[in-house]
PyMOL Python script that loads the backbone (N, CA, C, O; Angstrom):
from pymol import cmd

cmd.read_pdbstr("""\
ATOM      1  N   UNK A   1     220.500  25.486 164.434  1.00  0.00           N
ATOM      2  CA  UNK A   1     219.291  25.552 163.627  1.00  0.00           C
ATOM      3  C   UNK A   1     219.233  24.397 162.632  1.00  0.00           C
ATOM      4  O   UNK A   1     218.218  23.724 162.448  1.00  0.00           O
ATOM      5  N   UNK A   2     220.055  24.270 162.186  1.00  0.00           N
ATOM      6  CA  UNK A   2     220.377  23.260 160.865  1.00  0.00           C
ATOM      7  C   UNK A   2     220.140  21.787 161.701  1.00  0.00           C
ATOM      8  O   UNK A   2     219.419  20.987 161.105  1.00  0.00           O
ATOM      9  N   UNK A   3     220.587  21.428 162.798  1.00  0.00           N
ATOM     10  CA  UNK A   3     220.058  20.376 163.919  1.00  0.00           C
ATOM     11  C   UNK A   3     218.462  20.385 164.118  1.00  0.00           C
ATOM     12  O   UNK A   3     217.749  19.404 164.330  1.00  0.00           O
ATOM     13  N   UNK A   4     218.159  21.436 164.025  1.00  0.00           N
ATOM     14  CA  UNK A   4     216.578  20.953 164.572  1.00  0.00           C
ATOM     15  C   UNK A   4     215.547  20.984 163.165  1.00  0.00           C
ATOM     16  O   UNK A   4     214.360  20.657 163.165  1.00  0.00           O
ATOM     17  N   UNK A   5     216.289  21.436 162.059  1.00  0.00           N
ATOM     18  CA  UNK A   5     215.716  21.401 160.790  1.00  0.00           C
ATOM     19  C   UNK A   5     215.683  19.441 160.580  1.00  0.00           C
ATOM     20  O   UNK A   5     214.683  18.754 160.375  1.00  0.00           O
ATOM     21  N   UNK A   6     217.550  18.835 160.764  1.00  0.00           N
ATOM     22  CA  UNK A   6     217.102  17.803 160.625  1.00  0.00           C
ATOM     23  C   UNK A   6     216.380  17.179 161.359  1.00  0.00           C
ATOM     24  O   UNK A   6     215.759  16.233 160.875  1.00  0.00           O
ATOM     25  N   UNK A   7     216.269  17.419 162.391  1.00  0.00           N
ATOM     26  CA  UNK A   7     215.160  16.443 163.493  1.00  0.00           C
ATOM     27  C   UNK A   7     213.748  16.086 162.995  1.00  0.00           C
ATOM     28  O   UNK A   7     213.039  15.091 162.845  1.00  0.00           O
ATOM     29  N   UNK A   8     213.699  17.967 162.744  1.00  0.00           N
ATOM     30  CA  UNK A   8     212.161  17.775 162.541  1.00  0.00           C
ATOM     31  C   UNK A   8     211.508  16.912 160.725  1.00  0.00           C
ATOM     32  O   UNK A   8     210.403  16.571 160.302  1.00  0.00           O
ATOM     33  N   UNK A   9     212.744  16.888 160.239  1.00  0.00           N
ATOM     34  CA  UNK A   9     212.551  16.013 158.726  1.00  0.00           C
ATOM     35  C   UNK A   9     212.523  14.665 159.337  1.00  0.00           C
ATOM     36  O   UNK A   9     211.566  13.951 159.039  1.00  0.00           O
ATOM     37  N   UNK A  10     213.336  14.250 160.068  1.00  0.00           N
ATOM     38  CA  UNK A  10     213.174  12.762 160.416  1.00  0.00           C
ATOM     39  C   UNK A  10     211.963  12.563 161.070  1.00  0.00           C
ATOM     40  O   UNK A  10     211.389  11.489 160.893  1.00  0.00           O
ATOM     41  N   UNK A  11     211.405  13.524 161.893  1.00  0.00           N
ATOM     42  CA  UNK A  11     210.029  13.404 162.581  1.00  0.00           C
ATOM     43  C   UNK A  11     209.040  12.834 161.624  1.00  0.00           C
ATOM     44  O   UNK A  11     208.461  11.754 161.497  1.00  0.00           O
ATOM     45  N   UNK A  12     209.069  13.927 161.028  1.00  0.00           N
ATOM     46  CA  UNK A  12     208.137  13.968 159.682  1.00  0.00           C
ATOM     47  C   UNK A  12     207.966  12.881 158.714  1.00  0.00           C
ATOM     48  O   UNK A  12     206.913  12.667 158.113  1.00  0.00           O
ATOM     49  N   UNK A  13     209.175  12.123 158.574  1.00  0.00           N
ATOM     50  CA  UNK A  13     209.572  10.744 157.835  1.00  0.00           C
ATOM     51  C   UNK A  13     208.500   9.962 158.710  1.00  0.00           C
ATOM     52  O   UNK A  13     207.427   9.591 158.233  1.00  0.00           O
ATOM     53  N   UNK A  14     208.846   9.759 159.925  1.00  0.00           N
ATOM     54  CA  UNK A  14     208.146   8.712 161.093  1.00  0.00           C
ATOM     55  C   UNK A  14     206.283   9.045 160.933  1.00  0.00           C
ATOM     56  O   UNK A  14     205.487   8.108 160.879  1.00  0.00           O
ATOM     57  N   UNK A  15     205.964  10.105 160.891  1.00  0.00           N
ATOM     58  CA  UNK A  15     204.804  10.028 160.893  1.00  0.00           C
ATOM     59  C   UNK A  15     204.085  10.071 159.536  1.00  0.00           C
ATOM     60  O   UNK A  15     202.856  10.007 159.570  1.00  0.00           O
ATOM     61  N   UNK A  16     204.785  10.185 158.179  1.00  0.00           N
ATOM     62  CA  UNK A  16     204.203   9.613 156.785  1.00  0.00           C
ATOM     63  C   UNK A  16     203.717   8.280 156.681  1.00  0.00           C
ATOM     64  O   UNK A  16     204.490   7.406 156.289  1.00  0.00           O
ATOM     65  N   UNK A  17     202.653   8.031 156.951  1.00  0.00           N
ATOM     66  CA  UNK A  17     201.834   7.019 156.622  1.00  0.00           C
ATOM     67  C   UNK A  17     201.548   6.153 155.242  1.00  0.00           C
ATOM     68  O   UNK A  17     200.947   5.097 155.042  1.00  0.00           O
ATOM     69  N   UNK A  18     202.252   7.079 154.380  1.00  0.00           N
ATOM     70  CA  UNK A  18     201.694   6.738 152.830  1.00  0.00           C
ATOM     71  C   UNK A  18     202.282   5.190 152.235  1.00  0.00           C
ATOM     72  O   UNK A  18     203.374   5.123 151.670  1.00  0.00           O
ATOM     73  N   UNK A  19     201.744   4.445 152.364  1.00  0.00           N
ATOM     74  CA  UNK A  19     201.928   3.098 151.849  1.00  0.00           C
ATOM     75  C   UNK A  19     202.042   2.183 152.994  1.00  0.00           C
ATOM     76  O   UNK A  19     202.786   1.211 152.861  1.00  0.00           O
ATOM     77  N   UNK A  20     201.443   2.346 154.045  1.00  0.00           N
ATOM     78  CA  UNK A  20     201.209   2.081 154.766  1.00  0.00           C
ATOM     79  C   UNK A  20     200.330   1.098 155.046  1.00  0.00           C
ATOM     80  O   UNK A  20     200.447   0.131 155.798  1.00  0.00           O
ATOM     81  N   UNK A  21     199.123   1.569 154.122  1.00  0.00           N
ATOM     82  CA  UNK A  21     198.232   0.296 153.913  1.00  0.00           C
ATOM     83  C   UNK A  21     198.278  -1.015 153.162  1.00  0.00           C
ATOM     84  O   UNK A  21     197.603  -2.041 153.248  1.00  0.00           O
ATOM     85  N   UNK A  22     198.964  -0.768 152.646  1.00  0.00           N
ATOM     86  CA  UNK A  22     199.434  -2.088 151.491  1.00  0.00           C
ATOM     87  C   UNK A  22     200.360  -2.720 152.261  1.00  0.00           C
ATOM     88  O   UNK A  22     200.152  -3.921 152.086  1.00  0.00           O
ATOM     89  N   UNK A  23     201.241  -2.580 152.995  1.00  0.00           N
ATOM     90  CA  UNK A  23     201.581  -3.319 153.791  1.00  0.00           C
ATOM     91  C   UNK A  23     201.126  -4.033 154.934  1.00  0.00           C
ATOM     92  O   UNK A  23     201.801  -4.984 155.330  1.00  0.00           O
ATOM     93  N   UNK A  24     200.188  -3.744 155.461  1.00  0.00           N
ATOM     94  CA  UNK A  24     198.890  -3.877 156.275  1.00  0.00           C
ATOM     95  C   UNK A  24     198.756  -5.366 155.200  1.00  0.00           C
ATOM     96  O   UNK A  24     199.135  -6.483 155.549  1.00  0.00           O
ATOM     97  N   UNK A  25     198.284  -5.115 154.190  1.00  0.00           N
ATOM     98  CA  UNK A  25     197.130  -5.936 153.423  1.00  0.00           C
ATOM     99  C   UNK A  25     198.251  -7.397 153.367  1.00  0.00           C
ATOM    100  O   UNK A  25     198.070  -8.526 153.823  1.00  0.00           O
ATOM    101  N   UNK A  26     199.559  -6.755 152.533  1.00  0.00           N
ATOM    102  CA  UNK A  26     200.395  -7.731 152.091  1.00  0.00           C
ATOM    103  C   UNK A  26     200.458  -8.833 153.634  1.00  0.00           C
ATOM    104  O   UNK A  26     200.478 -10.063 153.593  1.00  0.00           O
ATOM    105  N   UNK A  27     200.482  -7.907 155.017  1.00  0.00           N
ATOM    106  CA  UNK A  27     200.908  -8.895 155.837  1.00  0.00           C
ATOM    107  C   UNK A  27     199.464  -9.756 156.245  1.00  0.00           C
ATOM    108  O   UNK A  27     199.441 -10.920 156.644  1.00  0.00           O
ATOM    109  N   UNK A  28     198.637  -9.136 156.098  1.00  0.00           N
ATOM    110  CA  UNK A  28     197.545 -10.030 156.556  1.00  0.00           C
ATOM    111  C   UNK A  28     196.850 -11.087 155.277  1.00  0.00           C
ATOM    112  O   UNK A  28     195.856 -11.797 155.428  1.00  0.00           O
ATOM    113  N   UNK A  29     197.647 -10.961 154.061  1.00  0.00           N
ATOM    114  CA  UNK A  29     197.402 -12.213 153.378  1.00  0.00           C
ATOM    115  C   UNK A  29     198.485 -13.304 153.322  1.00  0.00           C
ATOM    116  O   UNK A  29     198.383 -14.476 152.960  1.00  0.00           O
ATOM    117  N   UNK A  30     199.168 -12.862 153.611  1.00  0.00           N
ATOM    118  CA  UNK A  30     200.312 -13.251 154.342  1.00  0.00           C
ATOM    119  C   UNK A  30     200.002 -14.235 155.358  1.00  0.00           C
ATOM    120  O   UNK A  30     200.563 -15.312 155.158  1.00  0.00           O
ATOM    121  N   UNK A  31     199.268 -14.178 156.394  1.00  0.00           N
ATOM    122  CA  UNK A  31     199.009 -14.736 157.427  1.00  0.00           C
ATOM    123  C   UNK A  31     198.259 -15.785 157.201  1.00  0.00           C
ATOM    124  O   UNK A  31     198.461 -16.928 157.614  1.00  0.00           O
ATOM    125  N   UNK A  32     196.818 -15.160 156.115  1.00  0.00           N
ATOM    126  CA  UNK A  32     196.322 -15.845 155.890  1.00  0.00           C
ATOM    127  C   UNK A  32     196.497 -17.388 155.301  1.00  0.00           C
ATOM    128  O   UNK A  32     195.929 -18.428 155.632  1.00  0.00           O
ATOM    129  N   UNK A  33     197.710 -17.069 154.095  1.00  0.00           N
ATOM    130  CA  UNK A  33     198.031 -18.003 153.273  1.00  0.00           C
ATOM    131  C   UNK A  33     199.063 -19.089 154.279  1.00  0.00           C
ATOM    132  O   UNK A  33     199.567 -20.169 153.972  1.00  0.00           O
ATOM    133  N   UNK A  34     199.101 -18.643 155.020  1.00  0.00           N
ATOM    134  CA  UNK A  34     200.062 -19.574 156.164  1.00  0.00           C
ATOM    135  C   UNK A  34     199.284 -20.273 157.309  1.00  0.00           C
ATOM    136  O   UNK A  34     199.585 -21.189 158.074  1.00  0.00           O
ATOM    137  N   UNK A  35     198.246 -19.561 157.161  1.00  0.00           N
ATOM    138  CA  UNK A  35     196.840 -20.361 158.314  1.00  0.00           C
ATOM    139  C   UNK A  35     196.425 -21.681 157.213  1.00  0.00           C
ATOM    140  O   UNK A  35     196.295 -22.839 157.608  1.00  0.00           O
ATOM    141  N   UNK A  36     196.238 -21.216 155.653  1.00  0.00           N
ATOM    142  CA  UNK A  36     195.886 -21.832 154.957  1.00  0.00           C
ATOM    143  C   UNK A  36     196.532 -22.824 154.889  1.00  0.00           C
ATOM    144  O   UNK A  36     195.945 -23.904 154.959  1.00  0.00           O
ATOM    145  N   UNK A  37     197.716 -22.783 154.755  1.00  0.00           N
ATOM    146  CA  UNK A  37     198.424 -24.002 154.578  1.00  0.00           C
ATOM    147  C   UNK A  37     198.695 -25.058 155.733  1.00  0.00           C
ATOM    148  O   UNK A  37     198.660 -26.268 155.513  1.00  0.00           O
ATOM    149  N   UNK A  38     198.885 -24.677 156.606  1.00  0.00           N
ATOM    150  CA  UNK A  38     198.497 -25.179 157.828  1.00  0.00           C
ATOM    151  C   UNK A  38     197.630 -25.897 158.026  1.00  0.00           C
ATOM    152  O   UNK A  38     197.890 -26.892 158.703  1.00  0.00           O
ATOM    153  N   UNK A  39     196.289 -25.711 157.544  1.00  0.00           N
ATOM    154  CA  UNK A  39     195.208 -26.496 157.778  1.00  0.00           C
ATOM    155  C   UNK A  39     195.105 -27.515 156.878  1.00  0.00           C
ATOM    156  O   UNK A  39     194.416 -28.501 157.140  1.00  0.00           O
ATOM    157  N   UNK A  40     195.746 -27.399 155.770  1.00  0.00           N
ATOM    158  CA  UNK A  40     195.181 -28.098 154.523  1.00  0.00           C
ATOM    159  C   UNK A  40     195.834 -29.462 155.205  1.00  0.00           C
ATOM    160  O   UNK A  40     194.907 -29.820 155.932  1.00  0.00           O
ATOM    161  N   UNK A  41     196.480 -30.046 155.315  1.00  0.00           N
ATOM    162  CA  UNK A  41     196.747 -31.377 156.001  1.00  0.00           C
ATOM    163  C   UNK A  41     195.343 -31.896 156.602  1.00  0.00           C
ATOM    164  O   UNK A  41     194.654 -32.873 156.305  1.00  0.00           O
ATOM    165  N   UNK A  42     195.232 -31.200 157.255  1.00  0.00           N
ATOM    166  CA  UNK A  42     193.604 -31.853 158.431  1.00  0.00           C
ATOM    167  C   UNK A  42     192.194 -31.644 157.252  1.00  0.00           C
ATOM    168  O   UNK A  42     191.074 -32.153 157.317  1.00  0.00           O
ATOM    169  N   UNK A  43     192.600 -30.979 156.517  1.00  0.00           N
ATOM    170  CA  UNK A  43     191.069 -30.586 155.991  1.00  0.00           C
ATOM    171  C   UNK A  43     191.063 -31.799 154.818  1.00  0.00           C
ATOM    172  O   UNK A  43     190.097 -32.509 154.539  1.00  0.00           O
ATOM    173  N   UNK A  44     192.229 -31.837 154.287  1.00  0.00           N
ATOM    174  CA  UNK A  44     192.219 -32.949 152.688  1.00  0.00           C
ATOM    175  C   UNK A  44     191.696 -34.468 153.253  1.00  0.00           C
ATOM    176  O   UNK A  44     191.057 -35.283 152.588  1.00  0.00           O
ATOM    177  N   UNK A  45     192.089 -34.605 154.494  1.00  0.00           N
ATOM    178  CA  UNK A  45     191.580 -36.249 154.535  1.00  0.00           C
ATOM    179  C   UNK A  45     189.822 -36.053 154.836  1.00  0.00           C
ATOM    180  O   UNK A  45     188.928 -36.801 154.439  1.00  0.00           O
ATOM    181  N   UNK A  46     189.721 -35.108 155.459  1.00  0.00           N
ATOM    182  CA  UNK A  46     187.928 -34.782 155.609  1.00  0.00           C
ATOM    183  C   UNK A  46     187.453 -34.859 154.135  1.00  0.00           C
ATOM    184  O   UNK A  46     186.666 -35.694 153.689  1.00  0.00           O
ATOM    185  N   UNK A  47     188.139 -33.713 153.349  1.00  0.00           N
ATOM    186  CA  UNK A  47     186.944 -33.383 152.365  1.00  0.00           C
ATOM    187  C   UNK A  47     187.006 -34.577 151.459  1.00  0.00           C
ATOM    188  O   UNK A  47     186.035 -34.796 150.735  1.00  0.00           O
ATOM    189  N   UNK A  48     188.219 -35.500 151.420  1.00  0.00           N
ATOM    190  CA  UNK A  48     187.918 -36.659 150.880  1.00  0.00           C
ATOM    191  C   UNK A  48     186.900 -37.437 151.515  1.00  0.00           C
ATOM    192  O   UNK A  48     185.916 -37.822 150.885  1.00  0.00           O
ATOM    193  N   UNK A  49     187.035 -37.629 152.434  1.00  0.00           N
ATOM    194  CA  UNK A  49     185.750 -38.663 153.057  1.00  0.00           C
ATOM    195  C   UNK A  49     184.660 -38.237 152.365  1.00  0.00           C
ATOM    196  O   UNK A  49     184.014 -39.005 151.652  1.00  0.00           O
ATOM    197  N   UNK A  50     184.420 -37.216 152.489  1.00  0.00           N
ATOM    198  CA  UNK A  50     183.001 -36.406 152.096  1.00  0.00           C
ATOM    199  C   UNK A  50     183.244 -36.802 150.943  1.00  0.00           C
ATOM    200  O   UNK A  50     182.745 -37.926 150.992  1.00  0.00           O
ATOM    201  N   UNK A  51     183.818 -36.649 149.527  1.00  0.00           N
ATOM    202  CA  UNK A  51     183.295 -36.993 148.462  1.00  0.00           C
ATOM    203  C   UNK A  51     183.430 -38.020 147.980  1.00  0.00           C
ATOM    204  O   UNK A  51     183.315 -38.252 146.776  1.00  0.00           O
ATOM    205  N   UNK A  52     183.807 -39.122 149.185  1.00  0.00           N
ATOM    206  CA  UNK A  52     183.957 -40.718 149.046  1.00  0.00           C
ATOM    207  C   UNK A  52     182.353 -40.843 148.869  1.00  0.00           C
ATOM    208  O   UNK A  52     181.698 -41.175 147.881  1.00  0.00           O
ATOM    209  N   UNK A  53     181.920 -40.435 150.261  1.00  0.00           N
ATOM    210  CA  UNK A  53     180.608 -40.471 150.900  1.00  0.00           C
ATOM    211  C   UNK A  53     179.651 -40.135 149.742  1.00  0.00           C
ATOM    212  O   UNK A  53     178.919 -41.043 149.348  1.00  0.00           O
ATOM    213  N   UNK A  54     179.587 -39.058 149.220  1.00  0.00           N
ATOM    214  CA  UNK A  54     178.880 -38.376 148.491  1.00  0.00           C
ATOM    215  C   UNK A  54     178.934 -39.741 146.687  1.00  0.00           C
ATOM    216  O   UNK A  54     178.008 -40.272 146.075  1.00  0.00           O
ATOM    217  N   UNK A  55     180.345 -39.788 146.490  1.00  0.00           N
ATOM    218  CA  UNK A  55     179.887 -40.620 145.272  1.00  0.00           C
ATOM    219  C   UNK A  55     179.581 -41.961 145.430  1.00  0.00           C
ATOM    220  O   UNK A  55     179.121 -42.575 144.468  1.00  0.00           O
ATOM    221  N   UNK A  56     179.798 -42.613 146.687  1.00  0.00           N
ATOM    222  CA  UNK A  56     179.060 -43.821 146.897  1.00  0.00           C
ATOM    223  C   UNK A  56     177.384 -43.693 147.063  1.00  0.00           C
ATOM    224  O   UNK A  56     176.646 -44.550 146.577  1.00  0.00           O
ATOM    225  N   UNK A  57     176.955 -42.721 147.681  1.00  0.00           N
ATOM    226  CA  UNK A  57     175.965 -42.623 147.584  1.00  0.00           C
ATOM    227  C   UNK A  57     175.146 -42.927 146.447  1.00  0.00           C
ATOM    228  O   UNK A  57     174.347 -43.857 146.338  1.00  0.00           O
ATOM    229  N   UNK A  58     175.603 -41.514 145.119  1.00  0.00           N
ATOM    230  CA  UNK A  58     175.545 -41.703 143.584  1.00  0.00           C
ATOM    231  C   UNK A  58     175.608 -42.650 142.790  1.00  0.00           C
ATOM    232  O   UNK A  58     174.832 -42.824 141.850  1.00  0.00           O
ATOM    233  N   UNK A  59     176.492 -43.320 143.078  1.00  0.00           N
ATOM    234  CA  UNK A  59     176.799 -44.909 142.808  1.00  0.00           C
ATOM    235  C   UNK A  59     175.449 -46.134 143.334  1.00  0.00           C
ATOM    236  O   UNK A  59     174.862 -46.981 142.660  1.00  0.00           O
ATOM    237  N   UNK A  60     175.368 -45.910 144.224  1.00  0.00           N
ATOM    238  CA  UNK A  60     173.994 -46.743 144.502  1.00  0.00           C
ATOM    239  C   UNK A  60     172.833 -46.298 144.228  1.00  0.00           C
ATOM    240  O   UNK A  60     172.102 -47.283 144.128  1.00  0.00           O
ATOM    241  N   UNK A  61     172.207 -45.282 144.035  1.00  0.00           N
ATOM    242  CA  UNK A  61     171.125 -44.644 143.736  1.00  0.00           C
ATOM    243  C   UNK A  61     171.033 -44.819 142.082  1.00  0.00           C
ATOM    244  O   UNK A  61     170.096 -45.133 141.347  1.00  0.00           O
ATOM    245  N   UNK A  62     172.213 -44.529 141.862  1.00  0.00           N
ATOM    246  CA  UNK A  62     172.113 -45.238 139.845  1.00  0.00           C
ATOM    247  C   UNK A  62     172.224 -46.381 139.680  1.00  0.00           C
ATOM    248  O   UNK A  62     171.883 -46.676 138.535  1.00  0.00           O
ATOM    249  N   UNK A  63     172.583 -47.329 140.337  1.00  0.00           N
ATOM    250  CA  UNK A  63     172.521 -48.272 139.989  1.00  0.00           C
ATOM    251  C   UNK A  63     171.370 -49.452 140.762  1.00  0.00           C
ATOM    252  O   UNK A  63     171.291 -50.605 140.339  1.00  0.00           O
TER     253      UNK A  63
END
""", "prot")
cmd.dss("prot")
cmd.show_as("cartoon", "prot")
cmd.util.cbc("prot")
cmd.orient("prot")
């Protein structure tokens, strides 16, 4: 008896869900921040162009 008392507590452990979601969250910002970083190499020489582009523009229009 005392055998299937513990079984069924360990069962019970396995199917408690509670905090469950926050780990969910932690791993998928997680992911995110690692997609993020990843990209930032390819994206920094773009968004410079663009605000090369953009203040030369500014630059000639004022002057």
């Amino acid at each position: 008896m005392k055998k299937l008392q513990e079984r069924l507590c360990r069962l019970a452990i396995w199917k408690d869900t509670h905090g469950q979601d926050l780990v969910e969250y932690a791993l998928a910002a997680g992911l995110v921040a690692v997609a993020a970083v990843a990209c930032m190499p390819g994206l920094s020489g773009t968004v410079n162009t663009v605000f090369s582009k953009i203040g030369t523009i500014i630059n000639n229009s004022v002057h």
